[in-house]
C-alpha positions in Angstrom: 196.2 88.0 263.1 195.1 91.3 261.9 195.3 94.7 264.6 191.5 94.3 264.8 191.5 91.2 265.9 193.9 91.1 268.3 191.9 94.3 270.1 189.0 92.3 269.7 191.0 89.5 271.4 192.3 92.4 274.3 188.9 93.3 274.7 187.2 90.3 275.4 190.2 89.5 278.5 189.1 92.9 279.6 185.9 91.9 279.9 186.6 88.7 281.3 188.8 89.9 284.0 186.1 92.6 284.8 183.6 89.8 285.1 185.8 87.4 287.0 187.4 90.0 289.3 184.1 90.8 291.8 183.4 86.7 292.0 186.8 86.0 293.1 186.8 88.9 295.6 183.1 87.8 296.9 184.8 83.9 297.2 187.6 85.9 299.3 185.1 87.6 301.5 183.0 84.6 302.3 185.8 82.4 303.2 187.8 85.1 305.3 183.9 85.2 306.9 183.7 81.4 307.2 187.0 81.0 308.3 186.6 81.5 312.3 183.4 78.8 312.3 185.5 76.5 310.2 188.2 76.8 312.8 185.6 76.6 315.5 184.3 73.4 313.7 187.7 71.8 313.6 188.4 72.1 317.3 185.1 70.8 317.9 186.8 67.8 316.5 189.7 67.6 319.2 187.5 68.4 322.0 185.6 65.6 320.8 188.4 62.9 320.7 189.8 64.3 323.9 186.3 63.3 325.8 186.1 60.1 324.1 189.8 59.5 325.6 189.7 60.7 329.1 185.7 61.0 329.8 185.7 64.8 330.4 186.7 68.1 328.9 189.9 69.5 329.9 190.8 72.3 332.5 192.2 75.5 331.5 195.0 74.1 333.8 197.1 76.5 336.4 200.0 75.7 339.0 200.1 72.5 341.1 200.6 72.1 344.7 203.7 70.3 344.8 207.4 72.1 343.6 208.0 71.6 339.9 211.0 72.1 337.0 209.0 74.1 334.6 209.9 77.3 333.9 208.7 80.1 336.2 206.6 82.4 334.3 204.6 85.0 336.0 202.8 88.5 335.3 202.7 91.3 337.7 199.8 92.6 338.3 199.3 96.7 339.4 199.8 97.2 343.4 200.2 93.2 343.6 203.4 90.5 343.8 203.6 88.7 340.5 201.5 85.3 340.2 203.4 82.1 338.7 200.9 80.6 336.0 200.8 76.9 335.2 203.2 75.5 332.8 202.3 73.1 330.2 204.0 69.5 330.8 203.9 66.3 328.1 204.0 64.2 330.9 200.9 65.0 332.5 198.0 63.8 331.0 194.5 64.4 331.8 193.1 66.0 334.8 196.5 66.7 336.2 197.9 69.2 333.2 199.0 72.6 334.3 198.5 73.6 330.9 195.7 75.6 329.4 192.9 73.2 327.0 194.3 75.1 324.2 198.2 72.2 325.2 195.8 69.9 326.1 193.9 69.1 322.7 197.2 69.6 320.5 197.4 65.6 320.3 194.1 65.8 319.3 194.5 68.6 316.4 197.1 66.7 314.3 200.0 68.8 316.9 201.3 66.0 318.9 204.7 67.1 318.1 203.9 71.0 319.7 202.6 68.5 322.9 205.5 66.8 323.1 208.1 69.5 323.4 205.8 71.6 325.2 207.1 74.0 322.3 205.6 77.2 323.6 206.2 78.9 320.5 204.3 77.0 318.1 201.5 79.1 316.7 198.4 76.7 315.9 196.5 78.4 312.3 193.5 76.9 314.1 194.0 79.1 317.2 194.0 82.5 315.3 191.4 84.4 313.9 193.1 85.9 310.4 191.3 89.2 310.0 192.6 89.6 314.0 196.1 88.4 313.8 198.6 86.3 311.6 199.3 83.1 313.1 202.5 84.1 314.8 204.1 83.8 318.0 205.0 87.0 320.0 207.6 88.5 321.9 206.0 89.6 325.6 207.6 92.9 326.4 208.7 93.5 330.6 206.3 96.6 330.8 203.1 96.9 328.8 202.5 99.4 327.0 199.2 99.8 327.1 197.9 98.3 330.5 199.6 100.3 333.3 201.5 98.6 336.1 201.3 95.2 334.3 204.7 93.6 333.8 205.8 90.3 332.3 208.5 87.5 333.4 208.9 84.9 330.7 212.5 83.2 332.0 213.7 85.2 328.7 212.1 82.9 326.5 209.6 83.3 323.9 208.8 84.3 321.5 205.4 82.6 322.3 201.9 81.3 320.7 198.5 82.6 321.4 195.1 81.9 320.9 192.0 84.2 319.9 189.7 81.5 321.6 189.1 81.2 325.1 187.2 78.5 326.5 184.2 79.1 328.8 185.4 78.2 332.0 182.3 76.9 333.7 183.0 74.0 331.8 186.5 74.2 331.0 187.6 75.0 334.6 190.8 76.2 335.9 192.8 74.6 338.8 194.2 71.5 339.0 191.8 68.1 339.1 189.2 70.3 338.5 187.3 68.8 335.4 183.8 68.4 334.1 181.8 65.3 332.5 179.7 65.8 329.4 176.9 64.8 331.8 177.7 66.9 334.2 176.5 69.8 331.9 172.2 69.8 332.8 171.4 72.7 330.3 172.4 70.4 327.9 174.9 70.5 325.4 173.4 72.3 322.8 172.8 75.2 324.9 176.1 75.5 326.3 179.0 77.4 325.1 182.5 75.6 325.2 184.4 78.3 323.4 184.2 81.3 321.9 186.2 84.4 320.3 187.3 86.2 322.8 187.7 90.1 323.1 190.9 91.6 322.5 191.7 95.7 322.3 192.9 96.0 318.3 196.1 98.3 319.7 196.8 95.4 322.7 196.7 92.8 320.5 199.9 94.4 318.4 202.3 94.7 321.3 202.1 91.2 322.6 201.5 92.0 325.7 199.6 89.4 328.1 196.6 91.1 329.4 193.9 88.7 328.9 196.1 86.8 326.2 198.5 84.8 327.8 200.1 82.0 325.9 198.9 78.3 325.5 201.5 77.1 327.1 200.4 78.5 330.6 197.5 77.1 332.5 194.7 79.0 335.0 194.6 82.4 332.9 192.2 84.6 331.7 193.7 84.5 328.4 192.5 80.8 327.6 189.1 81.1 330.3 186.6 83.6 330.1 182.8 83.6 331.6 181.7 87.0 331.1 178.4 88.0 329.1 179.4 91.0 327.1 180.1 90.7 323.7 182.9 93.4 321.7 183.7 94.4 318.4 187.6 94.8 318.5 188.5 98.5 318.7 191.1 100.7 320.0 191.2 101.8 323.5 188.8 99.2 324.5 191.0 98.7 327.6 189.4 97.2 330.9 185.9 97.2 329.2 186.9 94.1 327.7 188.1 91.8 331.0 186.0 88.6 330.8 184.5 89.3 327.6 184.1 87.9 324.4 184.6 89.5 321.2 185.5 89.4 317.6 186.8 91.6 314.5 183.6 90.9 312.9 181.6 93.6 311.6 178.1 91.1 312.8 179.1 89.3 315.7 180.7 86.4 317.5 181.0 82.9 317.1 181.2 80.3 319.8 181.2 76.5 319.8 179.0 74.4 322.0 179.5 71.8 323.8 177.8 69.5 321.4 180.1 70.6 318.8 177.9 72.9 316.6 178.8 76.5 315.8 177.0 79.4 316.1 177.5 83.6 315.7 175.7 85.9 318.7 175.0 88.8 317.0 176.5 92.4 319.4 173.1 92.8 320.2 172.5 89.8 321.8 172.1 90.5 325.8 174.8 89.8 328.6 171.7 87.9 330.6 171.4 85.8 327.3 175.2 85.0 327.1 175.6 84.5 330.6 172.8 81.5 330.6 174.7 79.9 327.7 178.1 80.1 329.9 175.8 78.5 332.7 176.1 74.8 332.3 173.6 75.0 335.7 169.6 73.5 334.6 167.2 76.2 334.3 169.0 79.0 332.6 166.5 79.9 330.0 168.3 81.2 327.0 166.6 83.4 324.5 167.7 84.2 321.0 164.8 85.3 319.2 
């Protein structure tokens, strides 16, 4: 091969690689985009099987009545004594878990294992949103850093799995027995949101700390339930504003399953009233999108 055409030859790969560079970076883009509904979309599936087993969607779990083994976890609130969450056990099924949905549906996700150990450091891919977080567990630390007063007591175990989704607990309710039919639901299905991205401040989310994230092995926290209206874009030094709320690092907007399994992004914009009626699984919320 003579020099000119091997340049030819170096120049054509150039050219090539020029070409072939933006397409594989627009492929990257769209599925890093796709990747929260797709996860959205799978769980769908578990909450599915779940209801077909039992009859009703699971609670978001909490502490029972009666004295139990299971490690005592708790978080100190400011000013308050420190509340003892629900701990996941394998050997309650249904109604009576103290775990949160997120324990609940693992047999139902291809995780049976993570059930059955009640290993509170598995980190489910499905649970994380990727431009948010890897899919690792975290270390809690005692004090946060962030939110004053609030301390952490995890029996010095951990470190422990998350979840970016929190179920809408109108539906998904917290406490123990406390469940809800299908039918139950009189806005129908379609019009009622089962779970959604949930709002997170970007500099809390790096620390670990619980606030409004506690792990999926606990049951009757804010971290797994939410039912506010307000949608965020995660950002520093969002702090309180974010209690309840539902968010995403999405530069358009949020996405949120429904309870008849479909996915769909709310776009910042979209007004708390709007939200709130799709939390609502109450008949005559009127829900607006246009």
């Amino acid at each position: 091969m003579n020099l000119r055409n091997a340049l030819a030859l170096i120049l054509l790969a150039g050219l090539g690689l020029a070409v072939g560079l933006p397409t594989i970076q627009k492929a990257r883009a769209e599925a890093a985009k796709n990747a929260s509904k797709n996860n959205l979309r799978f769980l769908a599936g578990g909450f599915r099987s779940y209801v077909d087993t039992f009859g009703f969607f699971p609670g978001n779990g909490g502490p029972p009545m009666e004295a139990v083994t299971t490690p005592d976890i708790r978080t100190g609130f400011p000013d308050s004594e420190a509340f003892r969450w629900g701990y996941a056990d394998p050997k309650r099924a249904g109604r009576l878990q103290t775990g949160c949905w997120a324990y609940s549906l693992l047999p139902y996700i291809d995780e049976s294992e993570a059930f059955r150990k009640a290993d509170y450091s598995r980190a489910v891919p499905a649970y994380y949103i990727g431009s948010r977080r890897v899919a690792k567990a975290q270390a809690v630390p005692k004090a946060d850093p962030i939110y004053d007063k609030w301390t952490y007591f995890d029996a010095d175990l951990g470190p422990w799995g998350r979840t970016d989704y929190a179920a809408n607990d109108q539906v998904v309710r917290g406490g123990m027995g406390n469940t809800m039919k299908p039918d139950e639901i009189k806005d129908g299905l379609a019009e009622t949101i089962l779970l959604g991205e949930k709002a997170m401040d970007a500099d809390a989310v790096k620390t670990g700390g619980w606030y409004w994230d506690e792990p999926i092995i606990l049951g009757g926290s804010g971290g797994t339930g939410r039912k506010g209206g307000k949608l965020f874009r995660d950002a520093p030094k969002l702090l309180e504003t974010l209690a309840d709320g539902w968010g995403s690092p999405d530069a358009e907007g949020v996405w949120f399953l429904y309870c008849d399994g479909h996915a769909r992004k709310l776009p910042y914009a979209t007004p708390p009233k709007t939200v709130s009626a799709m939390i609502s699984p109450a008949a005559g919320d009127v829900v607006d999108l246009e």
